[in-house]
PDB file of N, CA, C and O in Angstrom, chain B, residues numbered from 101:
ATOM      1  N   UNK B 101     -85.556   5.923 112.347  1.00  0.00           N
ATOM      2  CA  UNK B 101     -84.639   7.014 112.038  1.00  0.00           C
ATOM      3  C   UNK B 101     -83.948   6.708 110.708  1.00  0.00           C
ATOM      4  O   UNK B 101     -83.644   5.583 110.310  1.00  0.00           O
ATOM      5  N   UNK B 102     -83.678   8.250 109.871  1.00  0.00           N
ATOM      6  CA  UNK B 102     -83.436   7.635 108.357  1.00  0.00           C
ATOM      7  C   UNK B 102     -81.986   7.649 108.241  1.00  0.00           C
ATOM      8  O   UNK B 102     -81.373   8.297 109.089  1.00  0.00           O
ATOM      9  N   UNK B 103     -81.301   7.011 107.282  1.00  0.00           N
ATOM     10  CA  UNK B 103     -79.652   7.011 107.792  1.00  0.00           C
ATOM     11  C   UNK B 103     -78.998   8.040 106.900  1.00  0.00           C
ATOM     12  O   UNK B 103     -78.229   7.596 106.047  1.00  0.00           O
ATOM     13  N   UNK B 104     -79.236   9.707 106.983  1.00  0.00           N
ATOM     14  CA  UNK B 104     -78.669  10.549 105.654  1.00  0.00           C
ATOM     15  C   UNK B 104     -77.761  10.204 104.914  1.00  0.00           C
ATOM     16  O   UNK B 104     -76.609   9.940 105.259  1.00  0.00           O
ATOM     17  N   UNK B 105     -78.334  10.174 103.542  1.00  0.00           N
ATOM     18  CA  UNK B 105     -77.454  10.385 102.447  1.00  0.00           C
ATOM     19  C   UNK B 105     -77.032   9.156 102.152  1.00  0.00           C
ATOM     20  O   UNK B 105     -76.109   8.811 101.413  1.00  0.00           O
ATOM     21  N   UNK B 106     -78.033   8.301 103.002  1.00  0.00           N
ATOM     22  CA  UNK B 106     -77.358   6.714 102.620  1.00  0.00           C
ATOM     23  C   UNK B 106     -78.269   6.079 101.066  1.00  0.00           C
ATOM     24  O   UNK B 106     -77.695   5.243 100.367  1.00  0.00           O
ATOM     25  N   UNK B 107     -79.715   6.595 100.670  1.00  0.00           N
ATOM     26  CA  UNK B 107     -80.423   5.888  99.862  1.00  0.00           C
ATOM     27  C   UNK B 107     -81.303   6.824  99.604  1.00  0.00           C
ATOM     28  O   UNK B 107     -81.538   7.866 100.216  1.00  0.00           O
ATOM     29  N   UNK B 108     -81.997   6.177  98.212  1.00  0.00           N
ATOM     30  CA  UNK B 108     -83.293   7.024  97.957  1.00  0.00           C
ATOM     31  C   UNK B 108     -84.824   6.568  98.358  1.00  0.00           C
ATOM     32  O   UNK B 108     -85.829   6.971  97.773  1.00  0.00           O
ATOM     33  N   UNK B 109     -84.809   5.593  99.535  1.00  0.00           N
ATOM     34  CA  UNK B 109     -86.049   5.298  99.789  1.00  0.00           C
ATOM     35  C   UNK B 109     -86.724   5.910 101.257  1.00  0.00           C
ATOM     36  O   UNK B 109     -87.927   6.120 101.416  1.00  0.00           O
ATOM     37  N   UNK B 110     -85.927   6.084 102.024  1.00  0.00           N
ATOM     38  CA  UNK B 110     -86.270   5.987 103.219  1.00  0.00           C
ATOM     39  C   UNK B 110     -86.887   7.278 103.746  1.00  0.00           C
ATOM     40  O   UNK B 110     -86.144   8.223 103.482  1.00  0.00           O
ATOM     41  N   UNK B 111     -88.166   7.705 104.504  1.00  0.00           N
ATOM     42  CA  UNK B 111     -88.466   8.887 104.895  1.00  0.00           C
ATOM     43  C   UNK B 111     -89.070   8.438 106.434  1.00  0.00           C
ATOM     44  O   UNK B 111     -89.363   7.316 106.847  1.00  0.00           O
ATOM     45  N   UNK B 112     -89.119   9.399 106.926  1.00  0.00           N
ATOM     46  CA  UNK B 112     -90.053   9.397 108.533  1.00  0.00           C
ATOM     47  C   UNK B 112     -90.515  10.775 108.778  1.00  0.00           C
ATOM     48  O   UNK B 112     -90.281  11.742 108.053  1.00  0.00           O
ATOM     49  N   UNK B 113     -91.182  10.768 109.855  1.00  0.00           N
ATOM     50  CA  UNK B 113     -92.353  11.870 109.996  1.00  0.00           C
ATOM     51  C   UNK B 113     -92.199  12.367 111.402  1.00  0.00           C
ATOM     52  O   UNK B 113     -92.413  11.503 112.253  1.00  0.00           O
ATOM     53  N   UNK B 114     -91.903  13.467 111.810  1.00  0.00           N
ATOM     54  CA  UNK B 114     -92.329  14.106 113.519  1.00  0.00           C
ATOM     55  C   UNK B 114     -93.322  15.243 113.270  1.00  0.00           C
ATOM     56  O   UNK B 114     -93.435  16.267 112.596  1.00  0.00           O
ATOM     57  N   UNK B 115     -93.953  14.547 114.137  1.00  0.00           N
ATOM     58  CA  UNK B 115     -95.200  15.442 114.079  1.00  0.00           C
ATOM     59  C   UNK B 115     -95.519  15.385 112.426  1.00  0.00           C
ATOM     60  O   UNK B 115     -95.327  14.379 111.743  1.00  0.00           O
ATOM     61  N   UNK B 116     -96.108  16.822 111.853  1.00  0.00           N
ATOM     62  CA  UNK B 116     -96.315  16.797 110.583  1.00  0.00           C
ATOM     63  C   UNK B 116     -95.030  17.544 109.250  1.00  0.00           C
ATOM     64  O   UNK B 116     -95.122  17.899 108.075  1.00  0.00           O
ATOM     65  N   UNK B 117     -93.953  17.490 110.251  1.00  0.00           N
ATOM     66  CA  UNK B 117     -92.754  17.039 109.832  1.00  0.00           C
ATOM     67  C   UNK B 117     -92.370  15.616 108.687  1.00  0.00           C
ATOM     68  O   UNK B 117     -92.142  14.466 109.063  1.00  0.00           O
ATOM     69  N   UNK B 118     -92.384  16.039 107.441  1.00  0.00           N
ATOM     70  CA  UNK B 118     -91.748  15.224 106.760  1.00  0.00           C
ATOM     71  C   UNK B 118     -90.243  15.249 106.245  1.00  0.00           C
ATOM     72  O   UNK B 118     -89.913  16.160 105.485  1.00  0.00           O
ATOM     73  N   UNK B 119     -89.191  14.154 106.679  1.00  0.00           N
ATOM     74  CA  UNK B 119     -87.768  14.060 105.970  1.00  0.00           C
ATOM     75  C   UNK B 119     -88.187  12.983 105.158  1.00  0.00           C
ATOM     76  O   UNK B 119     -88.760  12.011 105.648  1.00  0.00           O
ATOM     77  N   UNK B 120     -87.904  13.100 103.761  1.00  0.00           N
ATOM     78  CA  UNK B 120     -87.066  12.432 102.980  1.00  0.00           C
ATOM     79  C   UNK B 120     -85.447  12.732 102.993  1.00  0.00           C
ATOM     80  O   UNK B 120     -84.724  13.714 103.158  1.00  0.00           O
ATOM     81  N   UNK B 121     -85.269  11.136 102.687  1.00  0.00           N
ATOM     82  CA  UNK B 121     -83.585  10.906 102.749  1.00  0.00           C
ATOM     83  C   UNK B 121     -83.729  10.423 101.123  1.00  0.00           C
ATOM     84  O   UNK B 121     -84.678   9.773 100.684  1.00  0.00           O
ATOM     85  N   UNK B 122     -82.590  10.884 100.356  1.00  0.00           N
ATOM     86  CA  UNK B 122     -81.750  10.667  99.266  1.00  0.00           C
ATOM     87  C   UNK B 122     -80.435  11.196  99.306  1.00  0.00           C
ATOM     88  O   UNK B 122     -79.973  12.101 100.001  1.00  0.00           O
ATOM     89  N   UNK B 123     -79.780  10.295  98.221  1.00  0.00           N
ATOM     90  CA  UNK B 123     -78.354  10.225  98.325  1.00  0.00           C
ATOM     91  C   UNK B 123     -77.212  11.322  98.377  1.00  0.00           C
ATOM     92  O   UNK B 123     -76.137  11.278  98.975  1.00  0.00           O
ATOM     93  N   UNK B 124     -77.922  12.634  97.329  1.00  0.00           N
ATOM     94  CA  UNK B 124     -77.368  14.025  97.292  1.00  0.00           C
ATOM     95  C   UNK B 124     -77.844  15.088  98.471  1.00  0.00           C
ATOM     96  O   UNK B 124     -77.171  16.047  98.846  1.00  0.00           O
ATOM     97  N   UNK B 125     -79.621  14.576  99.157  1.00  0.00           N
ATOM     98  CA  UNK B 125     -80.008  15.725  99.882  1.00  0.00           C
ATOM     99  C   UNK B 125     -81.045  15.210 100.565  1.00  0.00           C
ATOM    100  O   UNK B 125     -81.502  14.085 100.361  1.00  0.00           O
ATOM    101  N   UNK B 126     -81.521  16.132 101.529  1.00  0.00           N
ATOM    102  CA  UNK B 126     -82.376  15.607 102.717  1.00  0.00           C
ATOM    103  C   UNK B 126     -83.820  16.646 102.518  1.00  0.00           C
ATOM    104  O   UNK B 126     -83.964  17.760 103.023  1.00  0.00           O
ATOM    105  N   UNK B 127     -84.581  16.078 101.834  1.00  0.00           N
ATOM    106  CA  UNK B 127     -85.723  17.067 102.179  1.00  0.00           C
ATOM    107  C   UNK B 127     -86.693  17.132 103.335  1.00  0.00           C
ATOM    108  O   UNK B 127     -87.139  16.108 103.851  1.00  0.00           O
ATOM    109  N   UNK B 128     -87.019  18.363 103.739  1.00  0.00           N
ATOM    110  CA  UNK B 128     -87.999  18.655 104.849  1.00  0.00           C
ATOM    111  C   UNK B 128     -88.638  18.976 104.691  1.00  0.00           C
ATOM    112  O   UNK B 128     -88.505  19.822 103.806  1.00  0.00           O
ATOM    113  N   UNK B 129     -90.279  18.796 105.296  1.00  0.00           N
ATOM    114  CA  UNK B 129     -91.406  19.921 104.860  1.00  0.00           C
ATOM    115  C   UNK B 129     -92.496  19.478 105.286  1.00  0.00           C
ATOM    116  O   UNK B 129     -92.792  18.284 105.310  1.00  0.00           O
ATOM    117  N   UNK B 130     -93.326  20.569 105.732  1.00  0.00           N
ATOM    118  CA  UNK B 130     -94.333  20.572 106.961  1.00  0.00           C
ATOM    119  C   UNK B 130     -94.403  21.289 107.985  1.00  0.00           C
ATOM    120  O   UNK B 130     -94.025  22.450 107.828  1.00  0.00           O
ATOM    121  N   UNK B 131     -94.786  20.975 109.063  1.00  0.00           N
ATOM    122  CA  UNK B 131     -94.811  22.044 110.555  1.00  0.00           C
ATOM    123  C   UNK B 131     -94.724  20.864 111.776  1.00  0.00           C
ATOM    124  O   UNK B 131     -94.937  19.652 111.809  1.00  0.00           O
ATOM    125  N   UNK B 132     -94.427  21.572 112.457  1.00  0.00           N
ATOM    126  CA  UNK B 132     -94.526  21.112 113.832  1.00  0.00           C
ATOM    127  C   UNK B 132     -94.542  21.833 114.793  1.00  0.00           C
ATOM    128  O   UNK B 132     -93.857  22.852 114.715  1.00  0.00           O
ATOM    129  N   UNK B 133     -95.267  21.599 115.962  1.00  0.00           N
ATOM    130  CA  UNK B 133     -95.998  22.325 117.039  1.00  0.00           C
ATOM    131  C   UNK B 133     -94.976  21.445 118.001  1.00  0.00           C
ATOM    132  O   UNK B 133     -94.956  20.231 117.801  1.00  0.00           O
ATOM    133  N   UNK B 134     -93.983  22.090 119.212  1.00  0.00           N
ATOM    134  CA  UNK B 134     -93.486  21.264 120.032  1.00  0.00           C
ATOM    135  C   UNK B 134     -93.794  22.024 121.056  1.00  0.00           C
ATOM    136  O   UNK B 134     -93.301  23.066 121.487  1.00  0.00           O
ATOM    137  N   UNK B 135     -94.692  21.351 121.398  1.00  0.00           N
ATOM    138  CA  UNK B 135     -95.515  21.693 123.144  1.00  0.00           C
ATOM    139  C   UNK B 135     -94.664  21.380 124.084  1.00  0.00           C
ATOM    140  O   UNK B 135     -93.784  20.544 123.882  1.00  0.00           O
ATOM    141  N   UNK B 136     -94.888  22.344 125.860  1.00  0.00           N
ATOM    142  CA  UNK B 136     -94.041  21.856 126.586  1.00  0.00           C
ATOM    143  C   UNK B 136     -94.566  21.088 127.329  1.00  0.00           C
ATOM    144  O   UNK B 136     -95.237  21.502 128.274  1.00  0.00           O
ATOM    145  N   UNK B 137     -94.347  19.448 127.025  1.00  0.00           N
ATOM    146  CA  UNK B 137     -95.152  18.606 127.168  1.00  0.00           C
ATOM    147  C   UNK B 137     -94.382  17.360 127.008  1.00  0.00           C
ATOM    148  O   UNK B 137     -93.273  17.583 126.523  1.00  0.00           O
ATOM    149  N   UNK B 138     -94.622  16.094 127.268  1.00  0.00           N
ATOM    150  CA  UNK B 138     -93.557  15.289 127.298  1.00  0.00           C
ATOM    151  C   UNK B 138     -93.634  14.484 125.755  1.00  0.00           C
ATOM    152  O   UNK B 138     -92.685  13.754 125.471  1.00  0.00           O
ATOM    153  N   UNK B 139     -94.724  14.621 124.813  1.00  0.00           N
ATOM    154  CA  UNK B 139     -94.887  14.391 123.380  1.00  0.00           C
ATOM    155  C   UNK B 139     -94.139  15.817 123.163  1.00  0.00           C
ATOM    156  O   UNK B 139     -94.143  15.686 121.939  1.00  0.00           O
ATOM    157  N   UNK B 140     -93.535  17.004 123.339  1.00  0.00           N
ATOM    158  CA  UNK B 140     -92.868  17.795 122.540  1.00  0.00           C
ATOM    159  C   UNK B 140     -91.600  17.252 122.807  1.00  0.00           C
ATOM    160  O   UNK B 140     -90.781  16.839 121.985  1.00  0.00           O
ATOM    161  N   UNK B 141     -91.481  17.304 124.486  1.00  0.00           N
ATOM    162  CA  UNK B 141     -90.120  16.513 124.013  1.00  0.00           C
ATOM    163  C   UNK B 141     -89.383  15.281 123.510  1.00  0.00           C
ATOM    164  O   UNK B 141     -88.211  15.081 123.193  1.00  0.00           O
ATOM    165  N   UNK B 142     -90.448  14.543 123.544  1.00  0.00           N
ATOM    166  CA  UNK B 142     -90.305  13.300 122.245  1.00  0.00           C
ATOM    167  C   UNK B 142     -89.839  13.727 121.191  1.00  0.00           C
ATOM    168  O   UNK B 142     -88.735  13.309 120.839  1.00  0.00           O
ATOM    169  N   UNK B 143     -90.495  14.616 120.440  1.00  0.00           N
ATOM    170  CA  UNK B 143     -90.460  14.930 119.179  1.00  0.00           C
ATOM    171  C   UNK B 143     -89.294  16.217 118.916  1.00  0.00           C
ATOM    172  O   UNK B 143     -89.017  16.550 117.764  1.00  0.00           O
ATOM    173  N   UNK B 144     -88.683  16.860 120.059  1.00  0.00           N
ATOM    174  CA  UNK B 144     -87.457  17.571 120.044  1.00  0.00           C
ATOM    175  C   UNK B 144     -86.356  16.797 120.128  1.00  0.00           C
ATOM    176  O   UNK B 144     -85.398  17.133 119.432  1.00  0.00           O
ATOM    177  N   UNK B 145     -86.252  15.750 120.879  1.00  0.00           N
ATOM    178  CA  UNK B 145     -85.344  14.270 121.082  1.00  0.00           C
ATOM    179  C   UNK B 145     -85.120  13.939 119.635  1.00  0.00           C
ATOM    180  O   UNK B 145     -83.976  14.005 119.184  1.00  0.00           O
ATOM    181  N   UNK B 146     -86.336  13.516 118.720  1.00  0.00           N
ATOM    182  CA  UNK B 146     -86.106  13.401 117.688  1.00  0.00           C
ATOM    183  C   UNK B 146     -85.262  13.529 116.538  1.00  0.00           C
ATOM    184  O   UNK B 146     -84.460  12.830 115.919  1.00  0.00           O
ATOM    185  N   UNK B 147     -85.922  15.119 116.464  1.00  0.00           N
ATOM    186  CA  UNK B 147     -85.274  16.462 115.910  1.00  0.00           C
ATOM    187  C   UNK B 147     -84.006  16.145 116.209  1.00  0.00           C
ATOM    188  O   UNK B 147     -83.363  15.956 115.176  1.00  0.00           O
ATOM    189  N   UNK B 148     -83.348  16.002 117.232  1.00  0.00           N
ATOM    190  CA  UNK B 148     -82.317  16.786 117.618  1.00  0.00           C
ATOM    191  C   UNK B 148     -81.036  15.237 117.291  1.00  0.00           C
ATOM    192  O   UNK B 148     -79.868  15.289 116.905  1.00  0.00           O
ATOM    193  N   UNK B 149     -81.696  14.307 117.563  1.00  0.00           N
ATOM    194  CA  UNK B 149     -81.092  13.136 116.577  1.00  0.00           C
ATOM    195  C   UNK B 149     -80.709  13.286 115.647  1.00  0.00           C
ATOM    196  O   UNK B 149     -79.503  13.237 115.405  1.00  0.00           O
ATOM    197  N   UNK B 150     -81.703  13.548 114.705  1.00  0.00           N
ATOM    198  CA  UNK B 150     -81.735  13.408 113.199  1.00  0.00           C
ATOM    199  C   UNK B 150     -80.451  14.647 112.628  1.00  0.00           C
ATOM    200  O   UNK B 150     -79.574  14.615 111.764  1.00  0.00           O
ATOM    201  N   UNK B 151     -80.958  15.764 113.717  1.00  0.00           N
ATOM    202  CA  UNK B 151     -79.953  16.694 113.316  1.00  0.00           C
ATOM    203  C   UNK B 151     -78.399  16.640 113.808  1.00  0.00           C
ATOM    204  O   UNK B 151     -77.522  17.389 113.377  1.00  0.00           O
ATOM    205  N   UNK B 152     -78.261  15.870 114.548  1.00  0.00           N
ATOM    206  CA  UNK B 152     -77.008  14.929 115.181  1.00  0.00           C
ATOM    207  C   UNK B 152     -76.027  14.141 113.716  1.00  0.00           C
ATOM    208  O   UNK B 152     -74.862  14.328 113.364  1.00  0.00           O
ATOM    209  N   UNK B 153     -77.261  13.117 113.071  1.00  0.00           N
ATOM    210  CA  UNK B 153     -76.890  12.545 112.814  1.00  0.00           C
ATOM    211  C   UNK B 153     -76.542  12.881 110.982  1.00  0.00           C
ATOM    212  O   UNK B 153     -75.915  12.356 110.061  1.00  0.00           O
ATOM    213  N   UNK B 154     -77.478  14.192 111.247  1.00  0.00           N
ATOM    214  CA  UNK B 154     -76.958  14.635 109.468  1.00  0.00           C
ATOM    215  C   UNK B 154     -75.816  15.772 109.111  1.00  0.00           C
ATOM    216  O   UNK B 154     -75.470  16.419 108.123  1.00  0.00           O
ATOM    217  N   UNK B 155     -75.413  15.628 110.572  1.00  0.00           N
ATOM    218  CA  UNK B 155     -74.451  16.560 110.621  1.00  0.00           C
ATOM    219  C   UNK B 155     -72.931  15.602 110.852  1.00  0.00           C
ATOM    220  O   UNK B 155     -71.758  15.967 110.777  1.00  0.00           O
ATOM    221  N   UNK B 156     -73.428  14.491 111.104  1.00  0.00           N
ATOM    222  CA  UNK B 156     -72.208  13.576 111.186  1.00  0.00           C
ATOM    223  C   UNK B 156     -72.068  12.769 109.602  1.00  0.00           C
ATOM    224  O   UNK B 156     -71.043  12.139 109.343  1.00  0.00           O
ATOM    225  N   UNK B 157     -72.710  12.826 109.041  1.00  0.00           N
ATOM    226  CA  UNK B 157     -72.705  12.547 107.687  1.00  0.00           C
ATOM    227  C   UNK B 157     -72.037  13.413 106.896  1.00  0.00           C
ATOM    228  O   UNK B 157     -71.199  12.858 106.185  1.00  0.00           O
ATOM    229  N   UNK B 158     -72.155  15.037 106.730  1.00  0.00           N
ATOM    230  CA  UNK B 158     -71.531  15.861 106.641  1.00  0.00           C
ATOM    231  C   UNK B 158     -70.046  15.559 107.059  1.00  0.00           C
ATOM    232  O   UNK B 158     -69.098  15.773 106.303  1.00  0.00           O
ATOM    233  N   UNK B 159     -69.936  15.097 108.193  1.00  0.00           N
ATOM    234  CA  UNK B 159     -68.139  15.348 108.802  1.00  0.00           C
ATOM    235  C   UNK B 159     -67.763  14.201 108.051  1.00  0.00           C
ATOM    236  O   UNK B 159     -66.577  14.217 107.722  1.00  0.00           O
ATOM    237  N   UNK B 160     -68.488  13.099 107.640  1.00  0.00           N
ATOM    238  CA  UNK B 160     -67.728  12.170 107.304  1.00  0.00           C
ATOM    239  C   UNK B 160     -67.373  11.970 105.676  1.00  0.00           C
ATOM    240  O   UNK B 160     -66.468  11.255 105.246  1.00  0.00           O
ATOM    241  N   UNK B 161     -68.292  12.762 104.883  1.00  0.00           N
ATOM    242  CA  UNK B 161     -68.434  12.679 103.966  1.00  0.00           C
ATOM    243  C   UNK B 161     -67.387  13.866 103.190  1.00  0.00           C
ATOM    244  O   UNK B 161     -67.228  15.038 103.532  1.00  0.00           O
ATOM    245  N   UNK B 162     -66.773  13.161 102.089  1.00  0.00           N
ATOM    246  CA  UNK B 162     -66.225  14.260 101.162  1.00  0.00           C
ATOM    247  C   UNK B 162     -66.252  15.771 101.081  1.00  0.00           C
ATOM    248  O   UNK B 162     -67.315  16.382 101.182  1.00  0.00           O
ATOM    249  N   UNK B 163     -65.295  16.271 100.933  1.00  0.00           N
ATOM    250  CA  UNK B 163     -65.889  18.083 101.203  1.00  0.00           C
ATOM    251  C   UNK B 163     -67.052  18.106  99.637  1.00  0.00           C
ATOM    252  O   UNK B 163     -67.188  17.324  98.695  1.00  0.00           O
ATOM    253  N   UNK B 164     -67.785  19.578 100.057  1.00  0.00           N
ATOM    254  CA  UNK B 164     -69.486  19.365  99.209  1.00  0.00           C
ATOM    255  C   UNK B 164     -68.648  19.456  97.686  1.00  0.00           C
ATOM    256  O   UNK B 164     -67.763  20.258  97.391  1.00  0.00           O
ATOM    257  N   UNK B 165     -69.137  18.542  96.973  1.00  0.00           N
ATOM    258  CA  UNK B 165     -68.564  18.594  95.661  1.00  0.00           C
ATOM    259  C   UNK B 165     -70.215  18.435  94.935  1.00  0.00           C
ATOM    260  O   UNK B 165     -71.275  17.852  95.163  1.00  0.00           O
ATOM    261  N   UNK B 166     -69.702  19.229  94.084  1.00  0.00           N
ATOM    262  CA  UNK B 166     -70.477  19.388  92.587  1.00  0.00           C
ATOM    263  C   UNK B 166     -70.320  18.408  91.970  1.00  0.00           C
ATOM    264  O   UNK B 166     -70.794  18.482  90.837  1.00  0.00           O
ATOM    265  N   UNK B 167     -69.722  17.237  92.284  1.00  0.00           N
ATOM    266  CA  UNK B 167     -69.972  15.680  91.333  1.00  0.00           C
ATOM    267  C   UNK B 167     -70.603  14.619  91.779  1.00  0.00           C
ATOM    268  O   UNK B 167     -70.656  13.515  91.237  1.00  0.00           O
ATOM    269  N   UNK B 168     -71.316  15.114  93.245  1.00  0.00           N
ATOM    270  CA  UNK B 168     -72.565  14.059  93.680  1.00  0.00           C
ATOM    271  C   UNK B 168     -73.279  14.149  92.623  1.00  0.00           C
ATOM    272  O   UNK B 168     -73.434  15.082  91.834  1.00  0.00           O
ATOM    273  N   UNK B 169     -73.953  12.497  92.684  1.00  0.00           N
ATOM    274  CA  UNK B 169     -74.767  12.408  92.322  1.00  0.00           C
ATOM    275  C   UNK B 169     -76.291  13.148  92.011  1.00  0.00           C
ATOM    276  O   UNK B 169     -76.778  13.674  93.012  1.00  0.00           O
ATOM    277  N   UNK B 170     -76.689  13.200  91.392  1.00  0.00           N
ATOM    278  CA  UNK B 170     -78.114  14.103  91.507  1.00  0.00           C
ATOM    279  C   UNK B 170     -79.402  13.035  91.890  1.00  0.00           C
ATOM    280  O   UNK B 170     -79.401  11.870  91.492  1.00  0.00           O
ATOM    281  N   UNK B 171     -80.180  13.448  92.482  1.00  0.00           N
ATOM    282  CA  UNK B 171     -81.150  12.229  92.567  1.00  0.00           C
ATOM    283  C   UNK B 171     -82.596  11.921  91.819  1.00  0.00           C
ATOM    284  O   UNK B 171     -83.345  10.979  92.079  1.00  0.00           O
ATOM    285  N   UNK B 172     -82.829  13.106  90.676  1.00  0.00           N
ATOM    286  CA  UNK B 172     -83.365  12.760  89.884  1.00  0.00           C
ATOM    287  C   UNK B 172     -82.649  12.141  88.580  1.00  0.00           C
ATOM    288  O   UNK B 172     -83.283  12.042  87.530  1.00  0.00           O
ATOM    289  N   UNK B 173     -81.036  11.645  88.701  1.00  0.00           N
ATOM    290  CA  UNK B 173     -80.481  10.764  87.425  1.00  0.00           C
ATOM    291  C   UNK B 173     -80.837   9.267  87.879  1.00  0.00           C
ATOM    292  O   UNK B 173     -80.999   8.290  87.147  1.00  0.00           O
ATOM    293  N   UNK B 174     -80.934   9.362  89.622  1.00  0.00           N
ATOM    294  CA  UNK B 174     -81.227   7.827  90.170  1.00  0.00           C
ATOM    295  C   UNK B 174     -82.951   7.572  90.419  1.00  0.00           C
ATOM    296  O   UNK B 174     -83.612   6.574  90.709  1.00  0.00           O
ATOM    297  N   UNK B 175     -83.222   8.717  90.203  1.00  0.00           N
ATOM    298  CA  UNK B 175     -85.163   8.164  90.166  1.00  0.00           C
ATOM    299  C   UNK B 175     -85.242   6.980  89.410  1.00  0.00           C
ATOM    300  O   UNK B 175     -84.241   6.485  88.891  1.00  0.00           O
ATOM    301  N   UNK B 176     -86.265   6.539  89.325  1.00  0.00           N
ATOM    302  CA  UNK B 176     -86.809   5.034  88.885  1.00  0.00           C
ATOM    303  C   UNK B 176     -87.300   5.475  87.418  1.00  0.00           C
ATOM    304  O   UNK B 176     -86.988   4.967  86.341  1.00  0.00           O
ATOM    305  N   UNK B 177     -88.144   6.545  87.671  1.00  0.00           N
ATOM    306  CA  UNK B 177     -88.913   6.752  86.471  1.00  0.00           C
ATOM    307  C   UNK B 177     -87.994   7.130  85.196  1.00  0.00           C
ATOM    308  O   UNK B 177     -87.203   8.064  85.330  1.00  0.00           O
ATOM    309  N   UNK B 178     -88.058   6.539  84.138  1.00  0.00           N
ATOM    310  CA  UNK B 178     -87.278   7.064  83.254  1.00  0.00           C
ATOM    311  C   UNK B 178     -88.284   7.862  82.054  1.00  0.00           C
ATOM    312  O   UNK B 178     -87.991   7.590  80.890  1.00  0.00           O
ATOM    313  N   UNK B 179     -89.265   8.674  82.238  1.00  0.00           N
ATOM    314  CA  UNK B 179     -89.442  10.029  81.182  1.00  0.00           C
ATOM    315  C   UNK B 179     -89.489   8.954  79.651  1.00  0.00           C
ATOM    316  O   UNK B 179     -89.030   9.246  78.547  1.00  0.00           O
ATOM    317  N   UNK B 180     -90.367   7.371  80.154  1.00  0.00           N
ATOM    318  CA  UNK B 180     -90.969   6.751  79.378  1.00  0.00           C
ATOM    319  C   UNK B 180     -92.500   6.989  79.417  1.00  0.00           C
ATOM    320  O   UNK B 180     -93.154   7.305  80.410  1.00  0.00           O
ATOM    321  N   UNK B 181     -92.960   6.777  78.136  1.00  0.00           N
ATOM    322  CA  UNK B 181     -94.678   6.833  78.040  1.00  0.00           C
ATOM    323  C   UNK B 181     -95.359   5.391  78.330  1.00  0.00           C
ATOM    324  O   UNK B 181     -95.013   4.281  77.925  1.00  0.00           O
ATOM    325  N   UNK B 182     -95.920   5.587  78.763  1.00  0.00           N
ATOM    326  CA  UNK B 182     -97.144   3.941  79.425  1.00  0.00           C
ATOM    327  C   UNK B 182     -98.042   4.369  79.207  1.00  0.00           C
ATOM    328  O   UNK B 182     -98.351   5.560  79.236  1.00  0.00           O
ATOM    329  N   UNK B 183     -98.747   3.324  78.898  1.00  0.00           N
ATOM    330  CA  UNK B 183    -100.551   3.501  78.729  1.00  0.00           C
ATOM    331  C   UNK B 183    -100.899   3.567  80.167  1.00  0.00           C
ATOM    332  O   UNK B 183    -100.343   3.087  81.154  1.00  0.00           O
ATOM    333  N   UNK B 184    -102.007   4.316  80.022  1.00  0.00           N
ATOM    334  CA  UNK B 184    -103.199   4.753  81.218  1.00  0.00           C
ATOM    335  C   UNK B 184    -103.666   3.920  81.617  1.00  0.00           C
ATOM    336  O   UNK B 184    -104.539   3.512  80.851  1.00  0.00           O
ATOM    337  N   UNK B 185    -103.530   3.090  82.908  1.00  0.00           N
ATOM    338  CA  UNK B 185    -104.321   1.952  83.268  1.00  0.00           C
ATOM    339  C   UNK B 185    -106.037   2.151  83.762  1.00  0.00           C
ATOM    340  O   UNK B 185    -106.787   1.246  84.128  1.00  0.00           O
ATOM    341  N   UNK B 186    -106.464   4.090  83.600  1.00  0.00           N
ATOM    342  CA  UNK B 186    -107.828   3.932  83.742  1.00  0.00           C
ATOM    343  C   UNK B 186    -108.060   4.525  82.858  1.00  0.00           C
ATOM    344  O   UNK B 186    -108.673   5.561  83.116  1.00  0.00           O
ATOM    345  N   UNK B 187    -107.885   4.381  82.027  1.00  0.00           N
ATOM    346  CA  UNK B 187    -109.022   4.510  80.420  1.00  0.00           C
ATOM    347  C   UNK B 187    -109.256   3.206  80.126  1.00  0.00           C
ATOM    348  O   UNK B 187    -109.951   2.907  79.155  1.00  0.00           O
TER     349      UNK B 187
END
């Protein structure tokens, strides 16, 4: 489970559900099929964590300000040129 809004590395997967976690925002994206089945409710348990727990991040966190961080100023890559390692 990813800890919102704590870092820019961490992601996990339900079903074909992808979260990425970074520091300003939580991306989602994919599908998921939750059968009534005891793998759906695994994967609603999940869900329903994650959405627990990014909503407690929210309560704890600063009201939403426009001076978070952005998380492409903390990407790695810095919009330097490198040679092509296959040519």
């Amino acid at each position: 489970m990813i800890d919102p809004f704590a870092n820019n590395h961490q992601s996990m997967q339900i079903g074909e559900l992808v979260i990425e976690n970074q520091q300003d925002k939580i991306t989602i994206y994919g599908d998921i099929d939750l059968m009534l089945d005891a793998s759906g409710y695994q994967q609603a348990q999940q869900l329903h964590e994650l959405t627990t727990k990014i909503m407690q991040a929210f309560d704890k966190g600063a009201p939403y300000s426009s001076d978070a961080p952005e998380s492409k100023k903390n990407d790695d890559q810095q919009d330097k040129k490198i040679d092509n390692p296959f040519l």
